[in-house]
N, CA, C and O atoms as a GROMACS GRO file, in nm:
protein
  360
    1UNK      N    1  -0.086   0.405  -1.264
    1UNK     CA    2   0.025   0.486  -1.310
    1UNK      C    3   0.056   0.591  -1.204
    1UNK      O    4  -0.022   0.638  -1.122
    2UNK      N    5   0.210   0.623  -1.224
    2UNK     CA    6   0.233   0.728  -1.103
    2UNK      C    7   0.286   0.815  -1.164
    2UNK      O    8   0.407   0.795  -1.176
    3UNK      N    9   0.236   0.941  -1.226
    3UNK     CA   10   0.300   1.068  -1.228
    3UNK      C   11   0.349   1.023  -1.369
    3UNK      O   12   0.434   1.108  -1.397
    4UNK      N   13   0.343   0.948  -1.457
    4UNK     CA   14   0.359   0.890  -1.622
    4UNK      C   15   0.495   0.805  -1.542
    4UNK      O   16   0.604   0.862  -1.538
    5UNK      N   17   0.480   0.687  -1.490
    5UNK     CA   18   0.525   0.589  -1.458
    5UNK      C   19   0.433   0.467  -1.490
    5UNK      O   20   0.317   0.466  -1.450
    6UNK      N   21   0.484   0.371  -1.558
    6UNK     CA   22   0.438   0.264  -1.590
    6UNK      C   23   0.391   0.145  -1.446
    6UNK      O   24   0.499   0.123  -1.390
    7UNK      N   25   0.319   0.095  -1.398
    7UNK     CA   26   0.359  -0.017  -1.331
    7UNK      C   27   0.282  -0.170  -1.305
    7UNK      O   28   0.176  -0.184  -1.244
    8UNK      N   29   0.336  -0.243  -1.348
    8UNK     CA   30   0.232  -0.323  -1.327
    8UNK      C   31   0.300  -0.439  -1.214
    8UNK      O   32   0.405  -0.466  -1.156
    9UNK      N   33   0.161  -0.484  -1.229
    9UNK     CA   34   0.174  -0.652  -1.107
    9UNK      C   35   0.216  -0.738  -1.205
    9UNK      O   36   0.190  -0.743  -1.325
   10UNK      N   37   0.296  -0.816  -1.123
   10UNK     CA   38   0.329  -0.952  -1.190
   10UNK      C   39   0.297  -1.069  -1.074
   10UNK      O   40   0.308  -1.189  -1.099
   11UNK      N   41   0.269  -1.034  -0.989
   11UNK     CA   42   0.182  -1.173  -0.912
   11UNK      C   43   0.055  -1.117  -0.822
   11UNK      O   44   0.045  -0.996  -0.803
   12UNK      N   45  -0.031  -1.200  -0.774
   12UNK     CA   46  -0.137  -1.163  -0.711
   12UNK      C   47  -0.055  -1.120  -0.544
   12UNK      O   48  -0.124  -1.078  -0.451
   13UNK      N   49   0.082  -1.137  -0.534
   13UNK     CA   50   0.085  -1.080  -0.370
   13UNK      C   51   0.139  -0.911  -0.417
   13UNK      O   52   0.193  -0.860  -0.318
   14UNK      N   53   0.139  -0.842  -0.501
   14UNK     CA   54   0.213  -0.721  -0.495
   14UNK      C   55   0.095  -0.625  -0.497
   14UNK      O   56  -0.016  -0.646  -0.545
   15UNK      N   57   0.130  -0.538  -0.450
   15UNK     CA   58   0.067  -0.429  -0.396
   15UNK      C   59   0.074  -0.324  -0.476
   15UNK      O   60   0.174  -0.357  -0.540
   16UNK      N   61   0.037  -0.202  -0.529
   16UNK     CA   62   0.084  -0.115  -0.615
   16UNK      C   63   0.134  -0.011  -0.495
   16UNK      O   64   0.067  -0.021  -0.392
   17UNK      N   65   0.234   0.080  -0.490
   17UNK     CA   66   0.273   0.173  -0.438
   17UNK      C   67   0.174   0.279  -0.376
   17UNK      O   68   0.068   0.306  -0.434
   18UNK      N   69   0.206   0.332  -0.272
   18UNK     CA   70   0.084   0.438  -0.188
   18UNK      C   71   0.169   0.565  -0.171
   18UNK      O   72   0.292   0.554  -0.179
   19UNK      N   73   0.118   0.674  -0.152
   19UNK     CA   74   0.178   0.779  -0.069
   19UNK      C   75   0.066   0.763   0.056
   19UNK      O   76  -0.054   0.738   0.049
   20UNK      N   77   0.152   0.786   0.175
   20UNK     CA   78   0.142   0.804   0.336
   20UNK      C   79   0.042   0.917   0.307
   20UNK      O   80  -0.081   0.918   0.309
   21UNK      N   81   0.138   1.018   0.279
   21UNK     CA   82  -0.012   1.138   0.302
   21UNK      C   83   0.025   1.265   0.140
   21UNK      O   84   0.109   1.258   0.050
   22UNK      N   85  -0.072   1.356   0.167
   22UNK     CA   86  -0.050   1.463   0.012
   22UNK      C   87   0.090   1.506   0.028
   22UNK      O   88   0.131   1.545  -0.081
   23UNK      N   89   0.203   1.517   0.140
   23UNK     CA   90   0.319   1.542   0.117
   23UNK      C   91   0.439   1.485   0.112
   23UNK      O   92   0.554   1.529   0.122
   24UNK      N   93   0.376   1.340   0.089
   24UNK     CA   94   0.504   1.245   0.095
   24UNK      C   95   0.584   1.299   0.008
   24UNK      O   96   0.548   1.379  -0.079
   25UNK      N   97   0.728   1.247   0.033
   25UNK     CA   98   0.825   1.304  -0.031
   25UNK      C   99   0.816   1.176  -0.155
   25UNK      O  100   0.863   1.210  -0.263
   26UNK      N  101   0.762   1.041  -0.147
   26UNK     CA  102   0.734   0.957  -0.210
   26UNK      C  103   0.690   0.892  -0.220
   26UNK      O  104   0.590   0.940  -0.168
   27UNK      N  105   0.645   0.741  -0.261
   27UNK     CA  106   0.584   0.642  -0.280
   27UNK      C  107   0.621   0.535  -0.184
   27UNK      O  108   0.743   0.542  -0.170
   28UNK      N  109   0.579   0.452  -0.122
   28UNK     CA  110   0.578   0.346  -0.034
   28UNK      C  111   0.584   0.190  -0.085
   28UNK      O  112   0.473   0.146  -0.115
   29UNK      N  113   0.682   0.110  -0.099
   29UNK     CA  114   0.688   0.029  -0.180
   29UNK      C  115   0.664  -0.087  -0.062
   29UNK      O  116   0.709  -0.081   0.053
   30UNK      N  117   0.578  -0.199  -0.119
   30UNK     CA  118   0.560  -0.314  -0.009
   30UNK      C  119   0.584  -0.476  -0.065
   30UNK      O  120   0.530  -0.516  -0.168
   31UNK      N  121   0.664  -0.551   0.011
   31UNK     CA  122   0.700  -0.663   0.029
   31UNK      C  123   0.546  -0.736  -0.021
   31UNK      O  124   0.428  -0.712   0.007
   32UNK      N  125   0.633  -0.861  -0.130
   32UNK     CA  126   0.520  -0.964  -0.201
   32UNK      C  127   0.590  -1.049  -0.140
   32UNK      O  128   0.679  -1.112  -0.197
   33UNK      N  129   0.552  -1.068   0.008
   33UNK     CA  130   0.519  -1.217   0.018
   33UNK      C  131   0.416  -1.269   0.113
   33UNK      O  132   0.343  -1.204   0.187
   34UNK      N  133   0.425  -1.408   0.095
   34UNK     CA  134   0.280  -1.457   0.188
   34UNK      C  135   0.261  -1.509   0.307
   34UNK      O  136   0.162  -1.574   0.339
   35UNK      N  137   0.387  -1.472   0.401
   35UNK     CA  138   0.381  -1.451   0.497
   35UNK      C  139   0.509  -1.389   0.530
   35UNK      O  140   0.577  -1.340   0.440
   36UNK      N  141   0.564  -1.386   0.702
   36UNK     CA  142   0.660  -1.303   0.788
   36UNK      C  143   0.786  -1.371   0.682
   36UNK      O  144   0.782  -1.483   0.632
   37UNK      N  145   0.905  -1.257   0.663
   37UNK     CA  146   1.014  -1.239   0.601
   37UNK      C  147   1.080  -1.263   0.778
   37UNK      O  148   1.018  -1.198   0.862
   38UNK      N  149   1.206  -1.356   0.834
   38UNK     CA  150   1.310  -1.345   0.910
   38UNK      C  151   1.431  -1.348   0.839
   38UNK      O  152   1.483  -1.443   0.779
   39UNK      N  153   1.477  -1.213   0.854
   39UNK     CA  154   1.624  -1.196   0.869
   39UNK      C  155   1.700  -1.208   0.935
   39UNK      O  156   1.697  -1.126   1.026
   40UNK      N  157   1.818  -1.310   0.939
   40UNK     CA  158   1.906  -1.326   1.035
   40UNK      C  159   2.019  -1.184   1.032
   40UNK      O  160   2.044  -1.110   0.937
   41UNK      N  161   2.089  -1.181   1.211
   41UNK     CA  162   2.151  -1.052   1.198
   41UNK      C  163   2.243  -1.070   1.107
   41UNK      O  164   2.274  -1.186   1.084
   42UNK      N  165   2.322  -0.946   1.020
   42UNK     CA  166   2.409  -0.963   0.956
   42UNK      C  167   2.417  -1.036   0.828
   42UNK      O  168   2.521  -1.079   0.779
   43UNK      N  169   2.253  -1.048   0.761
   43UNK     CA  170   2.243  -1.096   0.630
   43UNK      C  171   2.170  -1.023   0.605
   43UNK      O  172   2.105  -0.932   0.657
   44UNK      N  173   2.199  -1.110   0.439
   44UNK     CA  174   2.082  -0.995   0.376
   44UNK      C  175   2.053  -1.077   0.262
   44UNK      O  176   2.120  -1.160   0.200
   45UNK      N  177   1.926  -1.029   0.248
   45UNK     CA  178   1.804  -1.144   0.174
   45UNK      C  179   1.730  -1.085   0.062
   45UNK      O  180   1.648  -1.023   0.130
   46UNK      N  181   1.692  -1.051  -0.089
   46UNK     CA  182   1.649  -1.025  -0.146
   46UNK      C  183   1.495  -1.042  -0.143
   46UNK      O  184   1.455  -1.158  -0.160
   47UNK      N  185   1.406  -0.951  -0.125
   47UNK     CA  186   1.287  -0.968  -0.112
   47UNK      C  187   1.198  -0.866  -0.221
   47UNK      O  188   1.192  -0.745  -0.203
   48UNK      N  189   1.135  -0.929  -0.326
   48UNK     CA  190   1.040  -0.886  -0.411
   48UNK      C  191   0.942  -0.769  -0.406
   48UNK      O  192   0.898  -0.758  -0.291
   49UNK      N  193   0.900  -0.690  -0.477
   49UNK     CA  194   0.796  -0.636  -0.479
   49UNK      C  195   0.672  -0.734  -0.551
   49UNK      O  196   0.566  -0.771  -0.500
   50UNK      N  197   0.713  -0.752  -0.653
   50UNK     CA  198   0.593  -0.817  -0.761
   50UNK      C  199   0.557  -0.716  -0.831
   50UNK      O  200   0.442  -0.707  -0.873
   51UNK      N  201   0.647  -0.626  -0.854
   51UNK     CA  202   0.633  -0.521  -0.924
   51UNK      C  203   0.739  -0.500  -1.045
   51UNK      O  204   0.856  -0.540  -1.044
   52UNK      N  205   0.655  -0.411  -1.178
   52UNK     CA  206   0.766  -0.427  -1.242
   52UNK      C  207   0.737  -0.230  -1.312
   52UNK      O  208   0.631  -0.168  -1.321
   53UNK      N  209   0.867  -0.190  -1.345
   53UNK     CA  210   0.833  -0.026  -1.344
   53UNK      C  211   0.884  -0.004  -1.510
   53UNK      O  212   0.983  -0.059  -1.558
   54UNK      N  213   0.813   0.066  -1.566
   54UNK     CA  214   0.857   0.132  -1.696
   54UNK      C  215   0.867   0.282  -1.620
   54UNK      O  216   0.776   0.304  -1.540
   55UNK      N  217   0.980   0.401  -1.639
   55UNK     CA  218   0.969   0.513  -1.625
   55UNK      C  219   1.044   0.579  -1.717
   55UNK      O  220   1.135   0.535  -1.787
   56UNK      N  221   1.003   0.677  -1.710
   56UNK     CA  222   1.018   0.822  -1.837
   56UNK      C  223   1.164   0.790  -1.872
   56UNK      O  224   1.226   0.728  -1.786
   57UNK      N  225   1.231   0.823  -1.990
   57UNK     CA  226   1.346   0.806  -2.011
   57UNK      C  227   1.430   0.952  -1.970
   57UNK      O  228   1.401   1.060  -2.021
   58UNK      N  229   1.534   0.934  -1.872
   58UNK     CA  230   1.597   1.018  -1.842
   58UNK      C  231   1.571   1.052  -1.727
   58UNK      O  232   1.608   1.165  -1.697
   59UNK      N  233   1.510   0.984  -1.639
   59UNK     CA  234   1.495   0.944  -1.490
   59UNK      C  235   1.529   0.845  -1.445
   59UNK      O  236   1.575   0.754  -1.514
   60UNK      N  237   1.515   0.840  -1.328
   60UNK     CA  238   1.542   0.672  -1.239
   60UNK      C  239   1.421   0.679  -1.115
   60UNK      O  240   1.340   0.770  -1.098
   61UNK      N  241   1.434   0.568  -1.046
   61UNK     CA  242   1.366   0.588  -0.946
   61UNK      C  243   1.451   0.548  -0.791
   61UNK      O  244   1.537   0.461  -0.798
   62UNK      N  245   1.432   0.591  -0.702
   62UNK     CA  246   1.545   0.552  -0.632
   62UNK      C  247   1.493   0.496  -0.446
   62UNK      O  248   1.422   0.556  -0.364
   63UNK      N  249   1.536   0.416  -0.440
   63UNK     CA  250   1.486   0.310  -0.320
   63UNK      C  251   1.540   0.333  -0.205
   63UNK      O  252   1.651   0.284  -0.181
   64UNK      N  253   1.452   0.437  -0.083
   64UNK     CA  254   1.540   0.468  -0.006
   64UNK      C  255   1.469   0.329   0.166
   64UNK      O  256   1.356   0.283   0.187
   65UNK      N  257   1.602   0.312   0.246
   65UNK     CA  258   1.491   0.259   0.392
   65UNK      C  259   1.386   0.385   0.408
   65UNK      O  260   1.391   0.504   0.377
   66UNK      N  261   1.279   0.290   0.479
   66UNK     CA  262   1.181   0.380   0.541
   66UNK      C  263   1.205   0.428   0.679
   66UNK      O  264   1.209   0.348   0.773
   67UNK      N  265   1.222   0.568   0.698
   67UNK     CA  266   1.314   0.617   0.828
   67UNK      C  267   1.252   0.520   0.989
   67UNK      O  268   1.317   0.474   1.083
   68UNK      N  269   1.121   0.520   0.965
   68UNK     CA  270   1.052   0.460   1.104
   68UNK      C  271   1.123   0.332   1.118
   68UNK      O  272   1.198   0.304   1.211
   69UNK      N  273   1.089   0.244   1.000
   69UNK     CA  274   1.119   0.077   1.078
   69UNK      C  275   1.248   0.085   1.037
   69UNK      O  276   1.299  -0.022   1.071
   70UNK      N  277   1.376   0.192   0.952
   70UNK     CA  278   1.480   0.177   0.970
   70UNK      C  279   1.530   0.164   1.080
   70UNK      O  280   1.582   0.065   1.131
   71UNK      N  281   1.510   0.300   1.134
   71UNK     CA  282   1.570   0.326   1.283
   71UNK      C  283   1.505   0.229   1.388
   71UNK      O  284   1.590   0.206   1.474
   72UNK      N  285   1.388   0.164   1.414
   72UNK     CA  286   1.379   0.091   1.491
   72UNK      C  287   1.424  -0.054   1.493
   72UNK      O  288   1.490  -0.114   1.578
   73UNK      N  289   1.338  -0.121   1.302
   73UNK     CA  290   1.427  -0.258   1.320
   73UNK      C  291   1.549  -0.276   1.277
   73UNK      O  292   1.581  -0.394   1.291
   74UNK      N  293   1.677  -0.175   1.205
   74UNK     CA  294   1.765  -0.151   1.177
   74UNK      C  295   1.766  -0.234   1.033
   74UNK      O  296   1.870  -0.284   0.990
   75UNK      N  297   1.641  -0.244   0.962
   75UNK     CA  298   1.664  -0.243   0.826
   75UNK      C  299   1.689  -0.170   0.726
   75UNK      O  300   1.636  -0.059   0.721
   76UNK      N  301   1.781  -0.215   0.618
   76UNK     CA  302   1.794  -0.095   0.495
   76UNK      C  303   1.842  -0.156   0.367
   76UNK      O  304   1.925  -0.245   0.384
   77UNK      N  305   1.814  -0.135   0.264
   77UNK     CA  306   1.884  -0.168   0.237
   77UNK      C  307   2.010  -0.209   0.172
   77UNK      O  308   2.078  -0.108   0.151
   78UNK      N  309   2.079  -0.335   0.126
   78UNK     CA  310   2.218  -0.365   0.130
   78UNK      C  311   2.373  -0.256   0.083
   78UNK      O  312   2.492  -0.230   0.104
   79UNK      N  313   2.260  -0.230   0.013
   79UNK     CA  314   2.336  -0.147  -0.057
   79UNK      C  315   2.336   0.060  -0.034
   79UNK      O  316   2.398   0.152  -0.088
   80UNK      N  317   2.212   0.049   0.097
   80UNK     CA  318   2.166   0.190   0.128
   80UNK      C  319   2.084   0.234   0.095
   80UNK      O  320   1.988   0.267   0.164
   81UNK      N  321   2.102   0.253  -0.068
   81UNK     CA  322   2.008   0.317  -0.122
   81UNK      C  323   2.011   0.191  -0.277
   81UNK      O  324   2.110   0.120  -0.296
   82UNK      N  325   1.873   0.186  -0.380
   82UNK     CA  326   1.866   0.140  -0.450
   82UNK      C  327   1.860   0.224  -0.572
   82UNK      O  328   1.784   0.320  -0.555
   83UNK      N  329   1.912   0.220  -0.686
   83UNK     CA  330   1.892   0.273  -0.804
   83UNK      C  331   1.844   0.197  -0.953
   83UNK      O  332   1.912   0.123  -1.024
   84UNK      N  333   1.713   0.238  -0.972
   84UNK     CA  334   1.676   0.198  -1.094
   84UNK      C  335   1.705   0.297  -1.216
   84UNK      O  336   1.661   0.412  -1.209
   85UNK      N  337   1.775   0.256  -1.325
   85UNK     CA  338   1.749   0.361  -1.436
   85UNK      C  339   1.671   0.348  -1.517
   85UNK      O  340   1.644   0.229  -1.527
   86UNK      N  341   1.598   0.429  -1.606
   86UNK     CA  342   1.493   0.413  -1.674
   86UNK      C  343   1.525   0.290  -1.783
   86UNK      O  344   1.429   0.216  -1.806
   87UNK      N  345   1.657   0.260  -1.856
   87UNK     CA  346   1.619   0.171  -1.948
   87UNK      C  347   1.692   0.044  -1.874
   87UNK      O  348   1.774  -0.024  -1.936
   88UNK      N  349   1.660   0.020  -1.748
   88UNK     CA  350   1.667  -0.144  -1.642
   88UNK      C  351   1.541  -0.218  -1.686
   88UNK      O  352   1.421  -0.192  -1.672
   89UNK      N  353   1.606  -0.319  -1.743
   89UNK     CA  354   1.487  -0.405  -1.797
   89UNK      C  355   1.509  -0.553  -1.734
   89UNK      O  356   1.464  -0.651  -1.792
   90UNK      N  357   1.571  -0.564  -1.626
   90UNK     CA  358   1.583  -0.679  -1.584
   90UNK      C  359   1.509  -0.698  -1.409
   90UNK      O  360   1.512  -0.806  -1.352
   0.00000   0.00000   0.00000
């Protein structure tokens, strides 16, 4: 649990969320799969956590790129930023 966030695994490749260090501004979310993801330039590919989130009602959680491998491998994504609301049940 994170901070009264629900979360569980739904396959053996997902990872549960980390903070980097005591001042992350947030949680670190990581790719379920079982091996290298290629993206071709100029697409864009839906890629899993294996995660699934219950959170507090009257929050969201919100999916930002990670500034390092943004700026270097110019990933982000599609949409910028991601928004979950608390009662997304899909």
């Amino acid at each position: 649990m994170i901070k009264n966030i629900k979360v569980k695994k739904l396959n053996d490749l997902a990872r549960f969320p980390t903070r980097g260090s005591s001042n992350a501004a947030g949680y670190d979310l990581y790719a379920a799969t079982d091996g290298p993801v290629y993206i071709l330039p100029h697409s864009t590919m839906k890629i899993g956590t294996g995660l699934s989130f219950e959170l507090p009602e009257g929050t969201f959680a919100a999916i930002f790129a990670r500034s390092g491998i943004a700026a270097r491998q110019g990933l982000r994504p599609a949409n910028c930023v991601g928004v979950c609301d608390s009662d997304y049940r899909g």
